[in-house]
N, C-alpha and C positions, 0 to 999 in steps of 0.2 A: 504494500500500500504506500502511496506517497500524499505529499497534501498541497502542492502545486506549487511550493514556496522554490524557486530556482536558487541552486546553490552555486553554480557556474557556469559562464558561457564560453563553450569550447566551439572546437568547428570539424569539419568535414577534412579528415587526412589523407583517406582514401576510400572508395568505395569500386569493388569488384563482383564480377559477375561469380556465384557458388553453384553450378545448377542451375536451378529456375529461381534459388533466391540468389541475393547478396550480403558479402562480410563487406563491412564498414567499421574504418578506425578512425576514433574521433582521439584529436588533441586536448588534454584537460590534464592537471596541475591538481586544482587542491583536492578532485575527491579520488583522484589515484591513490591518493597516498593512505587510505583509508578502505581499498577496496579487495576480492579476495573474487579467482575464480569462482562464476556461478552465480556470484550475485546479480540483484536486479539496478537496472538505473534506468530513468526513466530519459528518452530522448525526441524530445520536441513533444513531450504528451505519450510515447509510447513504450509500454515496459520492455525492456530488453535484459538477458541475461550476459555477463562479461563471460568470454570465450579468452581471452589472452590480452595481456595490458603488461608495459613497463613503465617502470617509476625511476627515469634516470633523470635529474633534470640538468640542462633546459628541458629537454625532449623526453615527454611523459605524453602515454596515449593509454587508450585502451581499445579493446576490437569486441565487435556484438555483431550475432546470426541473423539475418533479416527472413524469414520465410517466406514465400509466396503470398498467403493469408495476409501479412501484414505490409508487403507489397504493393498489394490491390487495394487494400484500405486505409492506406497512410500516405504520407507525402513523404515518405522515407527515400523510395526506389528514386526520388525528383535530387535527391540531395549531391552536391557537384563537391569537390577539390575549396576546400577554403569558408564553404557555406558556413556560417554560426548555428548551432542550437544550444537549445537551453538542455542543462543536465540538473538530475537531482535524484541521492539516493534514496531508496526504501529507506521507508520510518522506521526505526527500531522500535521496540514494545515500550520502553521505556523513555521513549524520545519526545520534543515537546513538538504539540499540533499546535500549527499558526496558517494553514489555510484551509481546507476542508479536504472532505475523502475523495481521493481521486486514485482509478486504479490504475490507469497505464494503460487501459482498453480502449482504442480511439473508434469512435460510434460510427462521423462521419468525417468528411472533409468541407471543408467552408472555405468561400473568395471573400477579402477585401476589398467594400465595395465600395467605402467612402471614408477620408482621414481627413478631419476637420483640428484642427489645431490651435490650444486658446493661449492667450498671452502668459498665461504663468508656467507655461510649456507643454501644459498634460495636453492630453489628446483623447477626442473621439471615435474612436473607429465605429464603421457599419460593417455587418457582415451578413451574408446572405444564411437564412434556418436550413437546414440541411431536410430534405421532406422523410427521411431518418429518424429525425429524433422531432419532429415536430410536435408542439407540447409538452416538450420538454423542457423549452429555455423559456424563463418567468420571470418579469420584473423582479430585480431584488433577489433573485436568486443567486446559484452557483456556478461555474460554466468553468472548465478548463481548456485554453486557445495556445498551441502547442506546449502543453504540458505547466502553464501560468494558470493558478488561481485567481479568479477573476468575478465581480460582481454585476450582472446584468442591469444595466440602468434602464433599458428598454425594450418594449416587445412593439411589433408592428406586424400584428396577424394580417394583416391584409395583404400588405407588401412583403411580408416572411420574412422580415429582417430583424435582425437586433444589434444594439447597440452598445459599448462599454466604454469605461471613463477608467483613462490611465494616468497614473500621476508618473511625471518627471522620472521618480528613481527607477519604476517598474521598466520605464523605457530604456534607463539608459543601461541593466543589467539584462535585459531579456533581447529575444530576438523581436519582440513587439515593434521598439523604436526603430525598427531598420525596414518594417513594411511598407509597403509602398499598395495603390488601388490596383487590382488585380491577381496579389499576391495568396495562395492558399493555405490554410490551416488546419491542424489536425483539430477537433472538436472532441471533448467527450460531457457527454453530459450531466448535471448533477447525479449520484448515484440513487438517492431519495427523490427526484423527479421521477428518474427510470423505473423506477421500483410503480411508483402510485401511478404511473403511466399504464404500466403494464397489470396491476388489478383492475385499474378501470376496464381496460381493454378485454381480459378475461372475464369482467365480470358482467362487460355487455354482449359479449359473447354467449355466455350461459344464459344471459335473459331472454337473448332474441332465438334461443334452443328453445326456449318453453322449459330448462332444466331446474330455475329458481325455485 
């Protein structure tokens, strides 16, 4: 589990074709030095297991399996020589929660549709509802947009957009500030949306069975 709080922005050192997936070694410093075959890290919003990492510095990476699955539903397989993402280890049991439950299961992908920008530097972004998770992102809710914790400031069911408000710091540590309009993002949805998403869903299922 992780809670969307980014602990480091490394980047893209290499990514190769394995099969029909790809191994990808990203450059990263402070959570190498902390990390142990096997483990999970989460990269742009999605969970990945460390396959092989060295901690010599300068020059500290670590390497994770990409499968086909997460391929086709990530913006992983998009990732080039140099790109940034955001990294962040699993929470430990005893570890302190400062964003919300976020598992590393990305739902859908989402475009940048719109970056409005206000004087005290934070920013607006629009992003298009993915027809995925639809009712699932709710004023004042949760939302993780490439693996950032993030509070939904708007919903626009008509136009299926929504909207969130970034302060300064979020920008300057995450790959957020670096977006540009038409840029995509991995999406996963609060996990207590998903959840009351999905009893409604089965539960008007059962009624329109005649099984209530």
């Amino acid at each position: 589990m992780f809670t969307g709080i980014v602990e480091e922005l490394g980047s893209i050192r290499s990514s190769r074709e394995q099969g029909d997936g790809r191994r990808i070694q990203i450059n990263a410093t402070d959570i190498v030095g902390d990390i142990s075959i096997g483990d999970s890290i989460s990269v742009n919003g999605c969970c990945l297991t460390v396959v092989a990492y060295e901690n010599k510095d300068p020059d500290s990476w670590f390497a994770a399996d990409v499968v086909p699955e997460s391929l086709s539903l990530t913006t992983l397989g998009d990732l080039k020589e140099k790109d940034p993402v955001n990294l962040e280890r699993s929470m430990p049991a005893d570890g302190r929660f400062g964003g919300h439950v976020v598992q590393g299961h990305v739902d859908a992908i989402s475009e940048v549709l719109e970056i409005l920008t206000h004087p005290d530097g934070s920013q607006r972004l629009t992003f298009q509802i993915p027809k995925d998770i639809v009712g699932q992102i709710v004023r004042k809710g949760s939302v993780a947009l490439d693996g950032v914790s993030l509070t939904v400031a708007s919903v626009n069911q008509n136009a299926e957009t929504f909207d969130i408000a970034v302060i300064p710091h979020t920008l300057e540590v995450t790959t957020l500030g670096q977006k540009t309009t038409g840029d995509q993002v991995n999406v996963e949805a609060d996990l207590f949306a998903r959840y009351v998403a999905g009893v409604i869903a089965n539960s008007s299922y059962t009624f329109d069975k005649g099984e209530s």
